[in-house]
Structures are given as C-alpha cells and as structure tokens.
N, C-alpha and C positions, 0 to 999 in steps of 0.2 A: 405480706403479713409480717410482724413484727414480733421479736422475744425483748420482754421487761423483765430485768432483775434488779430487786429490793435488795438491798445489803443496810441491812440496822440488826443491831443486838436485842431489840424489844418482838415479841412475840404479838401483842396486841396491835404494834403498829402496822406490823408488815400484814397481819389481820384484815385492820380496816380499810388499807391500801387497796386489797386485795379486794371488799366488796365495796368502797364506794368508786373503781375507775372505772371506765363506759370502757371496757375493754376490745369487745365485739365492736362499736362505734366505730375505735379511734383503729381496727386492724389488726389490733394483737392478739398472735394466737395461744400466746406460752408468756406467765410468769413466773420466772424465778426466785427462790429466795436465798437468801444467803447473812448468816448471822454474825459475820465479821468483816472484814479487810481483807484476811487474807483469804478464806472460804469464797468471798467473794471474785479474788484475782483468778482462782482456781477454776470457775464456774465461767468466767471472760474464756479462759484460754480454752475453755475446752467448749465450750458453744458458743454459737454466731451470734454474739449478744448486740441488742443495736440499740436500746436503750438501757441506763442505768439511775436508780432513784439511792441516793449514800447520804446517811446519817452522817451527820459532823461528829455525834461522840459518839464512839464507839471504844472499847475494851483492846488493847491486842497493838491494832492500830487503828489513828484516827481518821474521823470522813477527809480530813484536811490533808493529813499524809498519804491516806487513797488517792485524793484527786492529785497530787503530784506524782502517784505510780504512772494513774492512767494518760495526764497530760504528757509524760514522757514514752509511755510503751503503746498508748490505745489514744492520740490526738484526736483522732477524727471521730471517736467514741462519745454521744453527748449522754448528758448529765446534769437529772436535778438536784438540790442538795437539798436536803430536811435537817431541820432542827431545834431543839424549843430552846435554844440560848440566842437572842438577839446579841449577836456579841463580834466587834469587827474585826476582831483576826480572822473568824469562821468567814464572813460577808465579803474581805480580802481576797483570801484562800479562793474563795467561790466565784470573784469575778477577774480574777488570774488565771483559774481555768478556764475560765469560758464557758461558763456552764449555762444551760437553758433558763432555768428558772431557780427562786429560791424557796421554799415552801415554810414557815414557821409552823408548830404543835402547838396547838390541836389541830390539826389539818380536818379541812372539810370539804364536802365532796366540787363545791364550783370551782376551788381555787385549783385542788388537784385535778380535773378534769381540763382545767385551765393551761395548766402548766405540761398536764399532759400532750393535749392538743397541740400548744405549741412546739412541743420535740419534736412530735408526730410530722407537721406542715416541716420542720427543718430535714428531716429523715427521706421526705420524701422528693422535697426539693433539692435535695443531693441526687438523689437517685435519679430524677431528670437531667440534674447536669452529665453525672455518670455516665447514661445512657447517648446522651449526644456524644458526650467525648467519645464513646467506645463505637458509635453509631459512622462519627467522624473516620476516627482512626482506622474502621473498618474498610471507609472511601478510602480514604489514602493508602492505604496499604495493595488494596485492589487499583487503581490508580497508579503507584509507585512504580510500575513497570513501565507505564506505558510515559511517563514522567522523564524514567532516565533515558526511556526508547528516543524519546523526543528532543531530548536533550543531547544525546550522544548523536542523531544525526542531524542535529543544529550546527555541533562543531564540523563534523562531519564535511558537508556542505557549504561550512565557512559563512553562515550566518547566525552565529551564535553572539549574543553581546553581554561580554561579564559582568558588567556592572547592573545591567537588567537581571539578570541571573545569577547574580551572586549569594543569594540565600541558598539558589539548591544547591551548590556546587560542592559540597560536603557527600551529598546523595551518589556522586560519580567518584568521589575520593580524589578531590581534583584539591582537596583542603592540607591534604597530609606530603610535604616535598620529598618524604623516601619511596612514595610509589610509583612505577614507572609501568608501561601501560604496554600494549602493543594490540594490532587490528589484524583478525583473522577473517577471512573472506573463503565461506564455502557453498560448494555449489554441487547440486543434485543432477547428474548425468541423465538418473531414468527416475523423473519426478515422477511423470504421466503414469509411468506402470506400477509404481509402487501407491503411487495414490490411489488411483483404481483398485487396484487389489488388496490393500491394506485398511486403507484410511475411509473407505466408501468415497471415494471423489471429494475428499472434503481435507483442503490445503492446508488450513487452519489449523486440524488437529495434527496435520503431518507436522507443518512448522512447531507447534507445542512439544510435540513427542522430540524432536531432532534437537531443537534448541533446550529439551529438558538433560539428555544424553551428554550434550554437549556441555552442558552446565556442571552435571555432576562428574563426568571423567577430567575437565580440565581444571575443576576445583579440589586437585590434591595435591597442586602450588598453585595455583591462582584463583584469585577471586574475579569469576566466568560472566559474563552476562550476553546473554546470545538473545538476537531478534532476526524476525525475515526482515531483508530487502524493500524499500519501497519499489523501486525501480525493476526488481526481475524477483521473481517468485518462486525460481529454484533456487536462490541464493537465503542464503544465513548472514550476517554483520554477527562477528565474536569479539567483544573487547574482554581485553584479559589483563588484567589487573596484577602486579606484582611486586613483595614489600622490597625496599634498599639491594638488587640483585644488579650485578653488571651485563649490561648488552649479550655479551657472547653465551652468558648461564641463561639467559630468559630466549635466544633464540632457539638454543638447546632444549630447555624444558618447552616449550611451542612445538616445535618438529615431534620432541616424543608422545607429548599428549594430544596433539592433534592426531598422529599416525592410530596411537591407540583410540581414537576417538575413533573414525572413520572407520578402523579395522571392526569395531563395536555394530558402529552402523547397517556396515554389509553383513556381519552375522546374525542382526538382531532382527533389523527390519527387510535388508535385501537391500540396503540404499549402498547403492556405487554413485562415489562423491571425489571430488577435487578440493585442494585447501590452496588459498597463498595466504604465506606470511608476514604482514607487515614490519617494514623498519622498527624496531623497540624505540621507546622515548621515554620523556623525563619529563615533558608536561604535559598537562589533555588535553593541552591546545593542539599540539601536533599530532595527534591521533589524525586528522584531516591527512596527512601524507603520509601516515600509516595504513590508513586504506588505502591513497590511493596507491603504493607499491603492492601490499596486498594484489590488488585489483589487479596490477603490472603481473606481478608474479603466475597468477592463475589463468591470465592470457596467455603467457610464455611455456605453458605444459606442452607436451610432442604430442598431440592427437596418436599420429603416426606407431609411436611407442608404447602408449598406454595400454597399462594390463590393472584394471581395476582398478582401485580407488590410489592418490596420489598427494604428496605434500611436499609443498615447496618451499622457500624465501627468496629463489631467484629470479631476476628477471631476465627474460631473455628478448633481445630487438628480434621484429619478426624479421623475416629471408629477404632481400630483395630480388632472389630468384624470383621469389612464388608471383606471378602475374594476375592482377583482380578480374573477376571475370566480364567487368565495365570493357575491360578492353577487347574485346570479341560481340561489341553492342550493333557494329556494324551487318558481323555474319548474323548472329541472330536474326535480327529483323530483316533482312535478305531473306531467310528460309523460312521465318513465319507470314511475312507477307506474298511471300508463292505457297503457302499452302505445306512447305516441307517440313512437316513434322521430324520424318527420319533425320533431317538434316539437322533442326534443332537438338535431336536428342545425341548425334553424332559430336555435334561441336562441344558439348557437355561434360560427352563421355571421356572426350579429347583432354580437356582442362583436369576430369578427376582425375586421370593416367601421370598427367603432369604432376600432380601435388603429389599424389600418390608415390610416387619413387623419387620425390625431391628427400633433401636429406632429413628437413623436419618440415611439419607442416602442424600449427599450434592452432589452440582451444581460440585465440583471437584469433586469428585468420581464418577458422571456420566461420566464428560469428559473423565477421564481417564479409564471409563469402556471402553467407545466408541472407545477412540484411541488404545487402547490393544486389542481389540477384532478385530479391522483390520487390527493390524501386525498378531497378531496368527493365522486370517483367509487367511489374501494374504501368508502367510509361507508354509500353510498348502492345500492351491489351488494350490499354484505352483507344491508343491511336487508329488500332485495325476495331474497333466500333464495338468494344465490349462492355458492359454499362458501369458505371463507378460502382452501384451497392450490387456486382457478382464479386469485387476484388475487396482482397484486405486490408486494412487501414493499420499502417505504420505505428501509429501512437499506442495500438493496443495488440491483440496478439496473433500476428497476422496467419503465423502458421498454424495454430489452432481455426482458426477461420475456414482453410483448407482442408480441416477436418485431417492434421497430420498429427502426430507426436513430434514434439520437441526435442525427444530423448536422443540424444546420442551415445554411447559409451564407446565408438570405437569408430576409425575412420570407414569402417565400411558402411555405419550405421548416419555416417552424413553423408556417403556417398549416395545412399537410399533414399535420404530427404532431399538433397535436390535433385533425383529422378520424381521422384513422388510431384514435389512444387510445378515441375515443367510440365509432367503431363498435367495437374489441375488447368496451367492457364492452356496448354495445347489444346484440353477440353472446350474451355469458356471463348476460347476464339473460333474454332470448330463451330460449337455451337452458332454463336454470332453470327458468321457468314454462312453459313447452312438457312436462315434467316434472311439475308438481305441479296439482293438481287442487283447490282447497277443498270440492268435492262428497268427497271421501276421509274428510274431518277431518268433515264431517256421520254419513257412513256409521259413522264409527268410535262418534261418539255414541251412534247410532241400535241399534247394536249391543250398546253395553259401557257403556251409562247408569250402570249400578250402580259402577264404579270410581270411583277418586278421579282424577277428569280438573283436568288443570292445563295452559293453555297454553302451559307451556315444552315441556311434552311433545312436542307439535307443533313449538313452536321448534327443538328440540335435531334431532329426525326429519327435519324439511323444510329446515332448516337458511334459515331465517326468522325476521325478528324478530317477538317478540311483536305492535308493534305494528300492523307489512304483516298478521298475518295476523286482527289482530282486525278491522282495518278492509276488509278482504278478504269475511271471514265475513257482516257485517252487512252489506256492500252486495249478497252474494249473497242473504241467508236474510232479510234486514229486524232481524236480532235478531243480541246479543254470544252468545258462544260461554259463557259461563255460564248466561246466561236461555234457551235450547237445552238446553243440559242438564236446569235446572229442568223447563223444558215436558216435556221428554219423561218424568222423572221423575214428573211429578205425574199426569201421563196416565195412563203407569204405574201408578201407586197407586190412580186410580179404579178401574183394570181388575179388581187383586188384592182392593180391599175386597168389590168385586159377588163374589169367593168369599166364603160365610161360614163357613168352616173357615178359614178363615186368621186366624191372629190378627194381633195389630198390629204386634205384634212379630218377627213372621215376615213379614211386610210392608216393616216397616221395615228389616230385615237384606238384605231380596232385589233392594230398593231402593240400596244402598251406605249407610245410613244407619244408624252402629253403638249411637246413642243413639233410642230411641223415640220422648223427651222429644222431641228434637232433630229428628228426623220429623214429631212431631206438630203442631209451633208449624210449621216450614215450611209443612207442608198447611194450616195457617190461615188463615196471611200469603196462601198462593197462589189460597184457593178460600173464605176467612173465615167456615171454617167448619172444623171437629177430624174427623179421619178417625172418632171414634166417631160424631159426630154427622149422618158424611154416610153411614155404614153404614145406620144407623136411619132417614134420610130413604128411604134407596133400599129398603128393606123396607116401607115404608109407603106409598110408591110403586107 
C-alpha cells in the first residue's frame, strides 16, 4: 500500500484530487495534504511518503524550488507536477527532476488516474528490483562464509588461482598490503564426549558453537574466521587477520588469545583442546605454510606431559628413539596366527612401556601409531580369513567403525585405544577360525579329487589367504594341498587299474586328467613306473 501527498496552496484542488483518483484501485491507503513547500518537506520527513503530487506555483516556496529540495534530499522520491501555466522554465524544472508525469489545470479524472497509474507501476517496479537485491544480498551474505571457507582452503592446498579469483580477494583482505595473516590449527582431544553430551551427537553445532568462541575471543586484535577441517573433524582452521603489526607482537598476541580461547573452552563447554601456531606472514598466499607449521607444531605437543588444554608455535622433530609399531609386524603375526592372543596383547603392552618412559612421545606419533597399527592389523585380519566388510576402511573413520572413541586427552587414554583396537580384531579373527575347519578343505579333496582343485578356490570360499591356508594344510596333514591331491589321485588310479576292463583312458578321464599322455607320465614320476606297466606287474602278481 502506498501514502500520496498533494502539496498545492489551492483548497479546491487538492479537493478534486482527492475525489477524482481511483485511490483503492491504484493501492493507496493514505492521502496527504499539504498547503505549501515547506509544510510539505515537513510531512516527507516525518512519514514514509512514496508518492508526491507539487504545484509549480506556489506562495513561500515554488513547486520548481521544491522539486530541487527533493532531487537533492529525497532522489528516489517520484513526483507529479500540476500546474495551469504552460510555461518552460516550469516543463525544464520538471523534466530535470525526473518526474513522472506532468499534469496541466483543469485536471480531469483520465489524465490524473493516468499519471497516477503510472508512478504507481514505477513504485512498484522498484520494489521488485529492491526485493531481488535484498532477496540477493541475503544469498550472499548467507553464502559469504562458506565463500571465504572455500576460498581460504583453496590457498590452503595450493590450488587456488588469482587471476580466476581475483574479484573475491578483497572478501579475505588479501587486497589491503598492511595486513598480515597467520594460521591457527585446533584440535578437540575429547570431541566424542562432549558431542554426545553437549551437542546431542550433532558435529555441526559443536563446530558452530567452538568456531563462534573462537571468533569472538580472538577478535579483540584480530579479524578471526574459524571453519572445521575437511580432512579431520576434531580439528578447527583459524585464520587471523591482523592490521601493519610485526611478526614477534602477532605471535605474542596468537599465544595469548588462543590460550584465553581454549581456557574459555574447557570452562564453558568441557572441550580440552590443543592449538598450533602458524608462522605469521605478509601475503595470503603464504597462509598455505602457515598451516602447514601450524599442522608441525600441534603434532610436536608431549602427549606424555600434557595436563589440559595447550598452545604452541613450536615445532618439535619427532624422537628417533621411539620405534613404530610396523617393526614388530613379524611377532604379531607369529602370535595371531597360533592363536596367542596373550601374546599379541603382551608385545603391545611391551611397545606402550617403551614410549611411555621415553623422554617425550608427541600427539603425531600417537596418530601415526594409531593409523599403522590399523593397516598392519586390517593386512594381517585379512590374511588369517576374516571378511573385508567385518574391518575398517582407512579413507573414513576406521576407529569409529570399532565402535571406539577417538578421544584421547592423555597418554593413558591412547594406551586404552590400542588395547581396545587389538582385542576388536583378536575378536574378528577368533571369530573367523571358530568358523572354519582345514579338516573341510581335506574332506572336499577326499571327495571331489577328480576336479580341477586350485587354492584360490578355498581362498575366495573361506575368505583366507592363499598363504594362512597353505601353511595351515601342511601343519595339519604334514603335506601342501597339491601333493594331497596328487596322493589321493594316484591311490585312486591304482585302485581303477586292478579293474581290467578299464582302459587307461577311462582311468585317466575318471581321474580329472583329460590327457592320457598327461596321466600316464604323472603316474611315472609318482610310482616310476607307466600305469601299462604296473597293470602287468599286478597280473603277474
């Protein structure tokens, strides 16, 4: 709905204004009137006026001097002009402001309904542009997060291209050369129990709430923008923004506002967190080795020493004492393939004792304990015949799979995750072979000689490797699972020659053996002597 205000000094006109416009028609719910210029300005400023009808003569001041108040204070305000002087300073005036229409007196009801109509279709046509724009702006602005998100770990990962992106780069302050940047990398110790308990299992609002914390405590020097991690989902990306300051005041103010961040954390929501600090810089290109020191840094924390939440810039190389647990791949499999659990869990305990009173033992070298020990354990499941979809897939999140927490906040609390990981697969191999029998794969020989038996066969069925089950076979039977076959074949074949209706070739068909030839030099090699010649012994016999 719209407000019209009349501004003319004549009483009768603003009158007949008033009953010949299709007012309800055209949407408007309110006319104003107003008997001068400046009564009129008075009546703009203090209501939402959106159409105005101005008299060119008027007393005080004229419609012509009005229409240069409002082209200057009210542009976008339209405007008809009335007047019974055909005269072209007034027709000037009036098409210098830009006004809708022009109306001459005696005004009658087509032309002003005419002229009204018109403002009306401009008024409202504004209003659709408005609304897209603001309808726009709304996208963008809800968008604008996920814009710089995108954008910052474009650089990030070092495929970002300026010249493709060079309109946004204002949006990351990448346009202005006194601000200089730095990459803060934090990470959630006990994500699992705070989500759970906090957040109803829902990551999203945790990452919202930590990266909203984190936004406002380190924006009281720097300009903060915190997103989760693609790559791990206890982790935060913090870039931090800050104006003309030198290296050593921006890693200063980092340490203190991140400390206070984190200190916030564990008070507010219970979250025990780790930070590293990246190298500070001077363009946004180099944010990319800002993280990745960051990254350095927050692998480099002492597991060992940690008491709560922690902040760093340094990097520290890890120990070359500490020995990975690949190197103990031989006992493992040794004691899981005899069945020794206690032994698996013994060698284990062995390795914690080690890191455990080594001088430090850091947040990467537990990672990368954790991820090695579940390629060596899914290698080594597979082999002893445990099915690929019982174990976890690497790409996603293998110890969640296991039905464990991720969390660790102290060396005892990974010492318990890989007790926890070992018994899972000690379970899923247990399982396995509580299942499979090697007396089966004899039975099935013993049965079905005559086929063409191939050890994947059993691979693919028991879902075992070749090797577990060749070396399984032979410590059961004393013999490989081909020279089994042979035996029983060649037994076989003595049996069928003592018929002497059989020929040899009906022998060798009943055998699995589709060449005679190829039967007959076997029974040579097995008994070094030709099935004709051990027919004829046994008849002479």
């Amino acid at each position: 709905m719209y407000r019209v205000l009349i501004i003319d000094d004549e009483e009768p006109l603003r009158e007949a204004i008033r009953i010949l416009g299709d007012w309800k028609g055209l949407g408007v719910e309110e006319v104003l009137e107003a008997t001068d210029g400046q009564m009129g300005l008075e009546l703009i400023a203090k209501h939402q006026v959106d159409l105005v009808m101005v008299d060119m003569k008027m007393p005080a001041m004229s419609g012509a001097e009005l229409l240069q108040v409002l082209e200057r204070d009210y542009p976008d305000l339209p405007a008809i002009v009335i007047s019974g002087y055909n005269d072209f300073e007034y027709t000037r005036q009036a098409i210098r402001s830009k006004v809708v229409d022009y109306l001459l007196k005696p005004i009658n009801r087509h032309d002003l309904n005419a002229a009204l109509r018109k403002a009306v279709d401009l008024l409202e046509a504004r209003r659709v542009r408005e609304s897209e724009f603001i309808n726009r702006n709304i996208t963008l602005n809800m968008s604008l997060p996920k814009l710089k998100e995108k954008m910052y770990l474009s650089i990030i990962d070092r495929s970002f291209r300026s010249q493709t992106n060079e309109a946004f780069l204002p949006l990351i302050g990448a346009d202005d050369p006194d601000n200089r940047f730095a990459v803060v990398v934090l990470r959630m110790l006990n994500m699992e129990q705070v989500r759970s308990a906090r957040f109803h299992s829902d990551v999203d609002l945790l990452h919202f709430a930590v990266a909203n914390m984190l936004n406002e405590i380190a924006g009281e020097y720097f300009q903060a923008f915190s997103f989760a991690s693609p790559r791990q989902d206890r982790e935060l990306i913090v870039i931090l923004t800050m104006k003309g300051a030198y290296q050593e005041d921006i890693v200063y103010r980092c340490l203190h506002q991140m400390n206070k961040a984190l200190a916030a954390l564990q008070d507010l929501l219970g979250i025990v967190a780790i930070a590293g600090i990246g190298t500070p810089c001077t363009g946004i290109m180099e944010i990319a080795s800002s993280y990745e020191t960051a990254k350095a840094a927050i692998s480099g924390i002492d597991l060992l020493k940690l008491k709560g939440y922690s902040v760093t810039n340094t990097v520290v190389k890890p120990s070359k004492e500490i020995a990975p647990i690949t190197g103990r791949i031989q006992l493992f499999r040794a004691a899981l393939e005899a069945g020794n659990s206690t032994g698996a869990k013994s060698i284990l305990s062995e390795d914690l004792r080690k890191w455990g009173s080594a001088d430090f033992f850091t947040i990467g070298e537990a990672d990368q304990t954790i991820a090695r020990f579940i390629i060596m354990m899914n290698d080594m499941s597979l082999e002893l015949g445990v099915p690929r979809d019982k174990l976890p897939i690497m790409e996603e999140h293998p110890i969640r799979f296991m039905h464990l927490s991720e969390d660790f906040v102290s060396f005892e609390q990974f010492s318990k995750l890989l007790d926890d990981a070992l018994h899972f697969y000690l379970e899923q191999i247990r399982m396995t072979q509580t299942t499979f029998e090697i007396g089966d794969i004899k039975a099935y020989i013993d049965n079905r000689y005559y086929e063409d038996i191939k050890i994947s066969m059993f691979a693919d069925k028991y879902f075992l490797s070749r090797e577990y089950i060749m070396k399984l076979f032979k410590q059961q039977f004393g013999c490989g699972i081909h020279e089994y076959v042979q035996r029983i074949r060649m037994d076989k074949a003595k049996e069928l020659l003592d018929d002497p209706t059989l020929k040899i070739q009906d022998i060798s068909e009943r055998l699995g053996y589709k060449d005679k030839n190829y039967f007959s030099k076997a029974f040579r090699n097995y008994f070094s002597v030709s099935p004709t010649e051990y027919r004829a012994a046994s008849k002479e016999g």
